[in-house]
C-alpha positions in Angstrom: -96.0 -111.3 -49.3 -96.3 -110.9 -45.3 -95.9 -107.0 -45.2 -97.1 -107.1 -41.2 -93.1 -106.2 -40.1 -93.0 -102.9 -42.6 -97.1 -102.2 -41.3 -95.7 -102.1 -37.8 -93.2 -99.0 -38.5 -95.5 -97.7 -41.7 -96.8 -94.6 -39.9 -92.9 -93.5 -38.6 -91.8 -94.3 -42.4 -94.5 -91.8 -43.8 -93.9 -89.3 -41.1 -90.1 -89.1 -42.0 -90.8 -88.7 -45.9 -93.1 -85.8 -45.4 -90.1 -84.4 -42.6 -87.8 -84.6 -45.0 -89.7 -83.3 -48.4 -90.1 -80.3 -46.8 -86.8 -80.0 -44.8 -85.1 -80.3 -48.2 -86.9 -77.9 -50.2 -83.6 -75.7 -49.2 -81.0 -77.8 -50.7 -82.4 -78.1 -53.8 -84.0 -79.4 -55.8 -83.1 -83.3 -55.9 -83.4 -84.9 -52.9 -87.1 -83.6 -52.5 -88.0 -85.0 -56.5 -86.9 -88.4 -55.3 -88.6 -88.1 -52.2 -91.9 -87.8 -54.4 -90.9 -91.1 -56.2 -90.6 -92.8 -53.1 -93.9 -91.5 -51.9 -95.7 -92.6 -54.6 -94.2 -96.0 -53.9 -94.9 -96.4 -50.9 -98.4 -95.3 -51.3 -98.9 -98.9 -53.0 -96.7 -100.8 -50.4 -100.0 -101.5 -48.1 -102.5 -104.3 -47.8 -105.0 -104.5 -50.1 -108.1 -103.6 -47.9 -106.2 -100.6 -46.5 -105.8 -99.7 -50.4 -109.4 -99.8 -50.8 -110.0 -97.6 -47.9 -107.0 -95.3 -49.1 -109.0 -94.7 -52.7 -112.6 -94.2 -51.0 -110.7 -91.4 -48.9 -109.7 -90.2 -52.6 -112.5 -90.4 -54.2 -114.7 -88.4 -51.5 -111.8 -85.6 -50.7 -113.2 -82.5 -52.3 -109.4 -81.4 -51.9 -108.1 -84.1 -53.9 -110.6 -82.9 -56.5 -109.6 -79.4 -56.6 -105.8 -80.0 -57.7 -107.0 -82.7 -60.2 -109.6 -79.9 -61.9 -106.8 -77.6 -61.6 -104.5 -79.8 -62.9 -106.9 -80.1 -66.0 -107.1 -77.0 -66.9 -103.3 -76.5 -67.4 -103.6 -79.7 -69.8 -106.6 -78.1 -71.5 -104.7 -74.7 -72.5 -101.9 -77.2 -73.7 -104.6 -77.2 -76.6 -104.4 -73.8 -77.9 -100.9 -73.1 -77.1 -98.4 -72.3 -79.7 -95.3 -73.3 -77.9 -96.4 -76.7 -76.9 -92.9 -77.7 -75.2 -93.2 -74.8 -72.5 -96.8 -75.5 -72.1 -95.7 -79.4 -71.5 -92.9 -77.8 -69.3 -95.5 -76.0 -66.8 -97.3 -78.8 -67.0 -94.7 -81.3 -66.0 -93.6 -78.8 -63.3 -97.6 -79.2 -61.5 -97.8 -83.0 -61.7 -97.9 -83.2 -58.5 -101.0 -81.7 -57.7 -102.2 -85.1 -58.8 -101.1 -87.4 -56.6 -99.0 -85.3 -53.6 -102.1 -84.3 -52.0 -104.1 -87.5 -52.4 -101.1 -89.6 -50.6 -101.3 -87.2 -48.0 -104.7 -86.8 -47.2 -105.3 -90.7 -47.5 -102.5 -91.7 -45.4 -102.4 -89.1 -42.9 -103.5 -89.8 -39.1 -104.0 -86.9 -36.7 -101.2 -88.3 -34.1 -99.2 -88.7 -36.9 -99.2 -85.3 -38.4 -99.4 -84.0 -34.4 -95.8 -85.8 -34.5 -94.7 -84.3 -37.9 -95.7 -80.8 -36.6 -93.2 -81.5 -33.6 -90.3 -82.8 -36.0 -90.6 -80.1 -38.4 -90.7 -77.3 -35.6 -87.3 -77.9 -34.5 -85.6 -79.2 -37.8 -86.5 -76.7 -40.3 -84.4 -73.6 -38.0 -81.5 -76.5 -37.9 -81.5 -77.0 -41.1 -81.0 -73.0 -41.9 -78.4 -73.3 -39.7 -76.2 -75.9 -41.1 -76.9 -74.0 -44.5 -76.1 -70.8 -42.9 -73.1 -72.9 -41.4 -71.7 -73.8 -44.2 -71.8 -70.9 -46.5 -69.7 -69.0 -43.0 -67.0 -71.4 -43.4 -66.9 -71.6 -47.1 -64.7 -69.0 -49.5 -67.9 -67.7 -50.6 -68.8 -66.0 -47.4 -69.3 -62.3 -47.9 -71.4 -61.2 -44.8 -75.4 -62.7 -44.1 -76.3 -59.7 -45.9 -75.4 -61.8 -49.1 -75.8 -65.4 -48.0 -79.6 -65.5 -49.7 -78.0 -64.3 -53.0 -75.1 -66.3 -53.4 -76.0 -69.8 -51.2 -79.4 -70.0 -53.1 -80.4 -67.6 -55.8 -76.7 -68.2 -57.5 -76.2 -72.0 -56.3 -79.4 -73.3 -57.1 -82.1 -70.9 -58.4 -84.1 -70.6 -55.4 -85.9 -67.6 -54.7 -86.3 -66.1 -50.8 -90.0 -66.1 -52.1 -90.3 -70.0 -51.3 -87.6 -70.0 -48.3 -89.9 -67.4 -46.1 -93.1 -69.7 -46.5 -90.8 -73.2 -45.3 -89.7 -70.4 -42.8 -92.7 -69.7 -41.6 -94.4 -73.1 -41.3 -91.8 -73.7 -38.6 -93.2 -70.6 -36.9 -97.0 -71.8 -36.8 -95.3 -75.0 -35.8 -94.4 -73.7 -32.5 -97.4 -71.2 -31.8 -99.6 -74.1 -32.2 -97.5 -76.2 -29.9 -96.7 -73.6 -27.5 -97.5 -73.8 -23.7 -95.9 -72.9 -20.4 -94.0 -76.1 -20.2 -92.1 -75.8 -23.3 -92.3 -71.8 -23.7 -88.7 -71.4 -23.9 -87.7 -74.4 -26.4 -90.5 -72.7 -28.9 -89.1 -69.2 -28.3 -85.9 -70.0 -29.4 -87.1 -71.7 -32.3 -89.4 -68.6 -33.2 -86.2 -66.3 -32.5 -83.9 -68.5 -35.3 -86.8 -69.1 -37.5 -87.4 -65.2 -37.5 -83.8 -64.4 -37.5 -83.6 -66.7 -41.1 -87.0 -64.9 -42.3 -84.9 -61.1 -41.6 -81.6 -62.6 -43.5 -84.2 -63.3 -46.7 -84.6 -59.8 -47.1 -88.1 -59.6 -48.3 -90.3 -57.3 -47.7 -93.6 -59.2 -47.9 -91.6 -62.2 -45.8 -91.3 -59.5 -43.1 -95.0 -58.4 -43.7 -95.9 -62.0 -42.9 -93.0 -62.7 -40.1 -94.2 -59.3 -37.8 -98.3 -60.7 -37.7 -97.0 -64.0 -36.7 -94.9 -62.6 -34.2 -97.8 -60.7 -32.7 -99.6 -63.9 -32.7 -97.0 -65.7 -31.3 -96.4 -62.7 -28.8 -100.2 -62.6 -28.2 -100.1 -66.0 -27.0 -97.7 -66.5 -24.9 -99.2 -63.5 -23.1 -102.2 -65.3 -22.6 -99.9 -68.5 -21.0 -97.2 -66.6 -18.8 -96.4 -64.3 -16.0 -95.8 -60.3 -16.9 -92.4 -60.5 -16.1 -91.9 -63.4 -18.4 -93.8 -62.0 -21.1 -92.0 -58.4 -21.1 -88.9 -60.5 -21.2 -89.1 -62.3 -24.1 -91.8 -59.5 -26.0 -88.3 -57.0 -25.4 -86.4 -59.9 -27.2 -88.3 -59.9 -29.8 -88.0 -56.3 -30.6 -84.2 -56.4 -30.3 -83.9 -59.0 -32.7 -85.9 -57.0 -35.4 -83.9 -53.7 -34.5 -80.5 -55.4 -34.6 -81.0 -57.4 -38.3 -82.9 -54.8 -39.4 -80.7 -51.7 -38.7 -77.9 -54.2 -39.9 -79.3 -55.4 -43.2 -78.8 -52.5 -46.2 -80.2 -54.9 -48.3 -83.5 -54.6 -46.1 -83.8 -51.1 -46.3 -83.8 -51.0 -49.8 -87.1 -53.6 -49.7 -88.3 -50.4 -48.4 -88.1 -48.2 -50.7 -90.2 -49.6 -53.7 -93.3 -48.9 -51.3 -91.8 -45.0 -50.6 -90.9 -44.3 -54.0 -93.9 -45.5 -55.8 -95.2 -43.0 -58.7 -98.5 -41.8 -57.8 -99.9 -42.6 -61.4 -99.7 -44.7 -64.0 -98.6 -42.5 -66.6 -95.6 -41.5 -64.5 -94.8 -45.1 -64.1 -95.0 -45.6 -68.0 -92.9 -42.6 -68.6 -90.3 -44.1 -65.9 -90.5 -47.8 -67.3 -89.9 -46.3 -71.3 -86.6 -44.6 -71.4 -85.1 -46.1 -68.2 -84.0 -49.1 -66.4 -85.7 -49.0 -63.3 -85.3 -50.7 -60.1 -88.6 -50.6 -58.6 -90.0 -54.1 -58.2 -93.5 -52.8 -57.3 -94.1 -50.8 -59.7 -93.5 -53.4 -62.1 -96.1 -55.3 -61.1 -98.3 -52.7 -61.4 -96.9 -52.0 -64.7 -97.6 -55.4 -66.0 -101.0 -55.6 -64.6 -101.8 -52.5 -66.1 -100.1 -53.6 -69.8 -102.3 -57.1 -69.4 -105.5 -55.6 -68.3 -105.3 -52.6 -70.9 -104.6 -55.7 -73.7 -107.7 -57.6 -72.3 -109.2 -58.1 -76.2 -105.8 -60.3 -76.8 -106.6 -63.0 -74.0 -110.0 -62.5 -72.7 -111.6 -65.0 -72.2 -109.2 -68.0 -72.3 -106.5 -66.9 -71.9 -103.4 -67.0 -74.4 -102.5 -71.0 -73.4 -100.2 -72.5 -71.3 -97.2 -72.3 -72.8 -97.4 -68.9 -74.4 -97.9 -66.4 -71.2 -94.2 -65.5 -71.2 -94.3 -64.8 -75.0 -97.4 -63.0 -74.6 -95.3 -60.8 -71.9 -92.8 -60.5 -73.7 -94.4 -58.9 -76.8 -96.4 -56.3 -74.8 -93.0 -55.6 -73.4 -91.8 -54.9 -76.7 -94.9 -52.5 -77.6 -94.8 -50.7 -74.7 -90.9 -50.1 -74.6 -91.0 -51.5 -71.0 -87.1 -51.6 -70.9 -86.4 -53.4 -67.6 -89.5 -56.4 -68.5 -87.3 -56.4 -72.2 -84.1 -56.9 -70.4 -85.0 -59.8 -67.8 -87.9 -61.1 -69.5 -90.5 -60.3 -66.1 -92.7 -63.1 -65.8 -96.3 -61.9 -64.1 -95.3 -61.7 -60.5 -98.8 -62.3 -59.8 -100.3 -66.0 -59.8 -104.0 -64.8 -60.4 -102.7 -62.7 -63.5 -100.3 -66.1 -64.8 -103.8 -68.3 -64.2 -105.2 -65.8 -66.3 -103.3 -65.4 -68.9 -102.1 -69.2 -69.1 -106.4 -70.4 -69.4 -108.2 -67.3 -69.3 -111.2 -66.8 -66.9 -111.9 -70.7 -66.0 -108.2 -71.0 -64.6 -108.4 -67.6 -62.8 -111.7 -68.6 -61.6 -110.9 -72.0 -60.5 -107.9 -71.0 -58.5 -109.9 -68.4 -57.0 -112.5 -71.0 -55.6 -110.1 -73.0 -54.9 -108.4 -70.7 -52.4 -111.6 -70.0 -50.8 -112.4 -73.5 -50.4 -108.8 -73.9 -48.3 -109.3 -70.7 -46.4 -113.2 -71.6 -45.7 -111.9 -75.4 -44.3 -109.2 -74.1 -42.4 -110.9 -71.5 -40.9 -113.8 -73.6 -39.4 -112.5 -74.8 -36.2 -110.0 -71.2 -35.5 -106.8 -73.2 -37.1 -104.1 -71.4 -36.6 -102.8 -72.2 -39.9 -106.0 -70.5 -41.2 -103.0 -67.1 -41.3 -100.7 -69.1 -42.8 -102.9 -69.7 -46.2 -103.9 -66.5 -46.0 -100.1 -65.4 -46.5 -100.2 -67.6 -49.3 -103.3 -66.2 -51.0 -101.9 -62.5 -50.2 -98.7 -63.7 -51.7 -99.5 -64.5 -54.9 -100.6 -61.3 -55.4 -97.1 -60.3 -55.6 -95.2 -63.6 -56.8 -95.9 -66.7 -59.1 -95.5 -69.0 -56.8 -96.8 -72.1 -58.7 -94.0 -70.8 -61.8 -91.1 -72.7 -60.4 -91.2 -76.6 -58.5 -90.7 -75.0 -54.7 -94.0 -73.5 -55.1 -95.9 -76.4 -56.2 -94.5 -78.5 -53.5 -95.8 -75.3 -51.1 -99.2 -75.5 -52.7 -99.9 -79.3 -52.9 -97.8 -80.6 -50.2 -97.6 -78.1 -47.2 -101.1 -76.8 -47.7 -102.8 -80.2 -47.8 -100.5 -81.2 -44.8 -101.1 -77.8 -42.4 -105.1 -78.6 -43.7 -104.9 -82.1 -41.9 -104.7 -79.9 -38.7 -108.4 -80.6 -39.1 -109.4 -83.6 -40.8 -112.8 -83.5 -40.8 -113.0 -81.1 -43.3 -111.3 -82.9 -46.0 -114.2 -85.6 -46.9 -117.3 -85.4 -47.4 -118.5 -88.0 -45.8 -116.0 -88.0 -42.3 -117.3 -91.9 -41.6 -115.1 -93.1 -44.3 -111.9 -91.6 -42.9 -112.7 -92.3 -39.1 -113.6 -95.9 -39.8 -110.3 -95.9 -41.9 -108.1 -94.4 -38.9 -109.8 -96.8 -36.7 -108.5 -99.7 -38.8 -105.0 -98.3 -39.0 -104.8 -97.8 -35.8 -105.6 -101.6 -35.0 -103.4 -103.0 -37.3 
């Protein structure tokens, strides 16, 4: 079969699956699971020598390696897991860590991830806004105080955990792209983006949203007059007053962090005869419960499918009423890849986001901060629990990483001589 008409428009193609994987990670769920299908598809759709050069790309990426060991792992506490069906379910739920990353490292081009960084800059704040658009005009609306709650936590299960990191990526977007000739575009941009990031009310999103807006801030000092600067710098801060002094769902992200008990055994007393609603102390409740119960999982961990039974029975023998009621998974990713396959998973995942933060790191990426949000995240969330947060891990991670391709082989010959032959096809 001649494939030289679809070869010509191969690299648009690829570049408009990846756009719109990640610009539909807040619709749901189902336009971005076929979009996987379709990737894997067209992965194949290729001539055969640029197949072979696709799989020596593979074989060498230490990346690629990392999600497939990690991947393992999950299958490997399968083993000793008593409910195999939720272990099969988490499972199921990572697949692909084994072949979203490996697609995108082998097929990626620096001009046309340079291109996909453009694209995703300016759709990801448009596509909040038709969202936001269309839960104003429904019968739903009740204010943007409640649009997170009822437009995506009630209509489709989606935390504001996963929306702040999409969120965000649109923010690095435009620092990396910013200069004096498009300054005001990528202001904008950052101004809805940040605007969207407020509306989630989460307290780490803002955490993460004020450093990059002192980045952001930080360069566009470096690129513009003091007049301009103060201009849009005053913007900035008006923005954040206004949503912030708006949003009473915001303040009370506040108080966890205020009203935090200065022991444990105040939080324990707390957590026994009452419902409580402070979501940090939770998490340092159930850290505290797991650690304290270390003789139960150490070292391997209590298998796969059996952390939220686990949970759920020290729950139970520590009268934890609110973890009884809603059945609190971890909120932690380091404690789940702990308790799921013991000190190998933990220990893996550890390396693993190292390894990412060490490679993206080595040439002052930008998108260096942006993992590092993700690492400090799932200190508080677990993230790779639910499908949005895989596709985070092993999709936006392995495509912010190809900011610098060198470091994702280790030999860079085979992926330069591989780029040169796409590029002259």
């Amino acid at each position: 079969m001649n494939f030289n008409w679809f070869l010509n428009y191969r690299e648009n193609v690829f570049n408009a699956l990846i756009v719109f994987l990640i610009t539909s990670l807040p619709i749901g769920y189902l336009p971005s699971t076929l979009t996987l299908y379709i990737l894997v598809l067209f992965f194949f759709i290729d001539k055969k020598s640029n197949l072979s050069n696709k799989l020596k790309i593979i074989r060498k990426s230490r990346l690629v390696l990392y999600y497939l060991v990690f991947f393992v792992i999950q299958i490997i506490g399968l083993t000793y897991t008593e409910y195999f069906e939720k272990g099969l379910t988490k499972v199921l739920v990572l697949l692909p860590f084994v072949f979203l990353p490996a697609i995108i490292i082998s097929e990626g081009k620096t001009n046309g991830f340079k291109r996909v960084y453009l694209i995703l800059k300016i759709l990801i704040p448009i596509v909040f806004i038709l969202i936001a658009t269309g839960y104003a005009i429904s019968d739903e609306y009740r204010g943007m105080d409640n649009f997170v709650q009822i437009w995506f936590v009630d209509k489709i299960g989606l935390s504001q955990f996963y929306l702040v990191f999409v969120l965000l990526l649109g923010v690095f977007f435009s620092i990396k792209d910013l200069n004096v000739n498009n300054l005001i575009f990528n202001v904008l941009l950052v101004l809805v983006s940040a605007y969207f990031i407020l509306v989630m009310n989460n307290f780490t999103g803002l955490i993460f949203l004020v450093v990059s807006l002192l980045i952001f801030v930080r360069k566009v000092y470096y690129i513009t007059s003091g007049k301009t600067f103060s201009i849009i710098l005053g913007g900035l801060i008006l923005l954040s007053v206004l949503v912030v002094n708006n949003s009473k769902k915001l303040e009370r992200k506040y108080e966890p962090l205020i009203t935090v008990s200065p022991n444990i055994d105040q939080i324990i007393v707390k957590n026994k005869y009452a419902y409580t609603r402070n979501s940090f102390e939770h998490r340092l409740y159930i850290a505290y419960m797991v650690i304290s119960d270390w003789k139960n999982s150490f070292p391997f961990g209590v298998g796969t499918g059996d952390t939220q039974f686990y949970l759920n029975h020290l729950y139970k023998d520590n009268t934890f009423l609110t973890g009884i009621k809603y059945e609190l998974n971890a909120h932690n990713q380091y404690l789940q890849e702990y308790l799921k396959t013991g000190i190998l998973g933990l220990s893996v995942f550890l390396s693993f986001l190292i390894y990412i933060l060490k490679e993206s790191g080595k040439k002052n990426s930008i998108f260096f901060i942006f993992i590092l949000f993700f690492g400090i995240a799932c200190l508080m969330e677990s993230y790779l629990n639910r499908y949005h947060g895989v596709i985070i891990f092993s999709g936006i991670i392995p495509i912010v990483l190809m900011d610098n391709l060198s470091v994702l082989t280790k030999r860079n010959v085979i992926l330069r001589d591989f780029l040169i032959k796409h590029n002259t096809n």
